[in-house]
C-alpha positions as a Markdown table, in Angstrom:
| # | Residue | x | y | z |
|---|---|---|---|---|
| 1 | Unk | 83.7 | 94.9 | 103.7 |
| 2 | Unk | 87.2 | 96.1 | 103.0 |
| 3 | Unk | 88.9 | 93.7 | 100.1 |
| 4 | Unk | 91.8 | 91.9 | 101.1 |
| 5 | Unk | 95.5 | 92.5 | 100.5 |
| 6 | Unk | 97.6 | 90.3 | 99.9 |
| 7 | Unk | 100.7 | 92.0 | 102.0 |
| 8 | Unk | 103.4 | 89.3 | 101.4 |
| 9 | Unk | 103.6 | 90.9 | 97.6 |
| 10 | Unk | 104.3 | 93.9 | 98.7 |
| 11 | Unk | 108.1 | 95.6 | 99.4 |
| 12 | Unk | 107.0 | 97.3 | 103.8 |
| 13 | Unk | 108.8 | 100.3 | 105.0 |
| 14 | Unk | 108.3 | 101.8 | 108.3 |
| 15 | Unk | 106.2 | 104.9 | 108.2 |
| 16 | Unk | 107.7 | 107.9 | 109.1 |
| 17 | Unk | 106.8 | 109.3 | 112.4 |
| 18 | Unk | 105.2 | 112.3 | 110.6 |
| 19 | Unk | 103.0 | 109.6 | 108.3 |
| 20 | Unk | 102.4 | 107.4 | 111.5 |
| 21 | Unk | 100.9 | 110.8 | 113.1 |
| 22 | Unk | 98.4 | 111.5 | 110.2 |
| 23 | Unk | 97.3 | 107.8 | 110.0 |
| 24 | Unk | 96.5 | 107.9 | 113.7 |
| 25 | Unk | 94.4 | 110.8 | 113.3 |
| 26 | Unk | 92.0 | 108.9 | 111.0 |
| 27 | Unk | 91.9 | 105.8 | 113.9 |
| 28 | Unk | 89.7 | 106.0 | 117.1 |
| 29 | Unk | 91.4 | 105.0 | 120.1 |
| 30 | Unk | 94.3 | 103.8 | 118.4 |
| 31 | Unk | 98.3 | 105.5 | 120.4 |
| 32 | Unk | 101.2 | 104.7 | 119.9 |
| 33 | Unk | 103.5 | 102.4 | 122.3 |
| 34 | Unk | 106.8 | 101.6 | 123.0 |
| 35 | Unk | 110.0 | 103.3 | 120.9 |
| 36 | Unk | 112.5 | 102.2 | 118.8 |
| 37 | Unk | 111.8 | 98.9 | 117.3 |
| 38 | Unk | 109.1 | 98.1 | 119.8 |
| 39 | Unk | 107.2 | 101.6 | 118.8 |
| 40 | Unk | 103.7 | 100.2 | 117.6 |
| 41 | Unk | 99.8 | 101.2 | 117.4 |
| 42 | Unk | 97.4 | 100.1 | 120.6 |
| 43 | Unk | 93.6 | 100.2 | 121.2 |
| 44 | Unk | 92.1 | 99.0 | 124.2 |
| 45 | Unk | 88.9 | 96.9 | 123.1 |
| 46 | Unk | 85.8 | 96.4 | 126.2 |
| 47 | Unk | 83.2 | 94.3 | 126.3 |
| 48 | Unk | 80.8 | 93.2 | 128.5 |
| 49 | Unk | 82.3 | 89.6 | 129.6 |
| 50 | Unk | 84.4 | 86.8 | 128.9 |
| 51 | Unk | 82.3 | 85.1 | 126.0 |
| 52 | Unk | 82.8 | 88.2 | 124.5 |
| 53 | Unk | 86.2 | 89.3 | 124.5 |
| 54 | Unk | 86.6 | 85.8 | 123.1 |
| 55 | Unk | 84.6 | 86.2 | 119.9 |
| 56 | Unk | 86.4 | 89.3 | 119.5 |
| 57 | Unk | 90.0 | 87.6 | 119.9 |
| 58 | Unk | 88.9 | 85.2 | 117.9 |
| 59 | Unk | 87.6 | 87.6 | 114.9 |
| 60 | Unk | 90.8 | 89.1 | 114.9 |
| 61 | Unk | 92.7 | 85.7 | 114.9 |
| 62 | Unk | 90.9 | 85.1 | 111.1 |
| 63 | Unk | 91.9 | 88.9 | 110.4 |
| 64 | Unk | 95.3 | 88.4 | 111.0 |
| 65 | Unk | 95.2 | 84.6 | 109.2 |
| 66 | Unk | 94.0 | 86.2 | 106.0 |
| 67 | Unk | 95.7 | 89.4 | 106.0 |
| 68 | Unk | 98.8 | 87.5 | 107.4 |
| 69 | Unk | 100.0 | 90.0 | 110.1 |
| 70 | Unk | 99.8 | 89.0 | 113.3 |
| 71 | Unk | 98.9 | 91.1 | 116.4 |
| 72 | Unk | 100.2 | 90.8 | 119.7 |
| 73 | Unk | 96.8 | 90.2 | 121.8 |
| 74 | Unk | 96.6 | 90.8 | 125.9 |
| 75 | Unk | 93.3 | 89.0 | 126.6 |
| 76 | Unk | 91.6 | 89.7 | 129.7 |
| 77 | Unk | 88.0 | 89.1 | 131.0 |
| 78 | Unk | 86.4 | 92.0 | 129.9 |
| 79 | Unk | 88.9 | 93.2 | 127.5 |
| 80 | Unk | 91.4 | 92.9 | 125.0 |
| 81 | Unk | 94.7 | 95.2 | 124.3 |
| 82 | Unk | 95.4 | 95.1 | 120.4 |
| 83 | Unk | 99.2 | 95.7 | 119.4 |
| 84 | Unk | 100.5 | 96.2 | 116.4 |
| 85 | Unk | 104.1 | 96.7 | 114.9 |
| 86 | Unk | 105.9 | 95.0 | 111.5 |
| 87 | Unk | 109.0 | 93.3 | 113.2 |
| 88 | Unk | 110.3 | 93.0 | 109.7 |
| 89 | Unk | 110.6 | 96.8 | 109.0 |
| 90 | Unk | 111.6 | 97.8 | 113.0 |
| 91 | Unk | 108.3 | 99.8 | 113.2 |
| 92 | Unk | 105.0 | 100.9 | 112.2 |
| 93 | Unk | 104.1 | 100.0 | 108.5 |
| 94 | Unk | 100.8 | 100.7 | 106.1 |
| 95 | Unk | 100.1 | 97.0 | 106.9 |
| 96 | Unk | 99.6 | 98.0 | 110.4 |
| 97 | Unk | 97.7 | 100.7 | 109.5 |
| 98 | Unk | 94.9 | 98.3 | 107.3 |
| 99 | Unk | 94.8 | 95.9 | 109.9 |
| 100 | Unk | 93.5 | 98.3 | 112.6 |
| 101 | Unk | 91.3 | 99.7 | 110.3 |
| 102 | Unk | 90.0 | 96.0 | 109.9 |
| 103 | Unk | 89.7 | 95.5 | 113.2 |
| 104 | Unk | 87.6 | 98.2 | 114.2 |
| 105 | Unk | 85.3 | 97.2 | 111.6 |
| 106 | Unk | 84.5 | 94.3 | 113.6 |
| 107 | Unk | 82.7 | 96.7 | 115.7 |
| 108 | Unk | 81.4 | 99.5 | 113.9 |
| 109 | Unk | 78.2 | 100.0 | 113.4 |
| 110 | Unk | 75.6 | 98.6 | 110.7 |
């Protein structure tokens, strides 16, 4: 289990796009989106039904309570689009990059 941070302690910065690359390249699935201030990081998450898009959502909900960074979420029946982007910094920030990393632990393998 990967310990938590406590991000509101620490001084964000938008990665460069250069950092942003190399951080991608160690997340499945993850692309960026958008430009600007609306660039971010977005996986596409599929499940089998309903029930369990919803315990996913709601898995990520308690990782984004306790890490306090908040996705945006596009829940649909048998998926669920993951985006993230610090609105504070105008772009992609290390927090953004521990938060995906948490969230594909929710379905890694044992």
């Amino acid at each position: 289990m990967l310990p938590k941070k406590d991000w509101s302690t620490q001084a964000r910065r938008a990665l460069t796009a250069t950092e942003v690359v190399a951080k991608l390249a160690g997340l499945q699935g993850w692309q960026l989106s958008g430009d600007g201030a609306n660039v971010a990081i977005e996986k596409t998450f599929r499940f089998a039904n309903y029930h369990e898009t919803m315990a996913f959502v709601n898995a990520v909900a308690f990782i984004a309570h306790v890490q306090d960074h908040h996705p945006d979420l596009s829940v649909h029946y048998n998926r669920c689009v993951v985006r993230l982007n610090t609105h504070d910094v105008g772009g992609i920030s290390a927090t953004d990059i521990d938060c995906a990393t948490r969230i594909d632990a929710l379905l890694a393998a044992p």
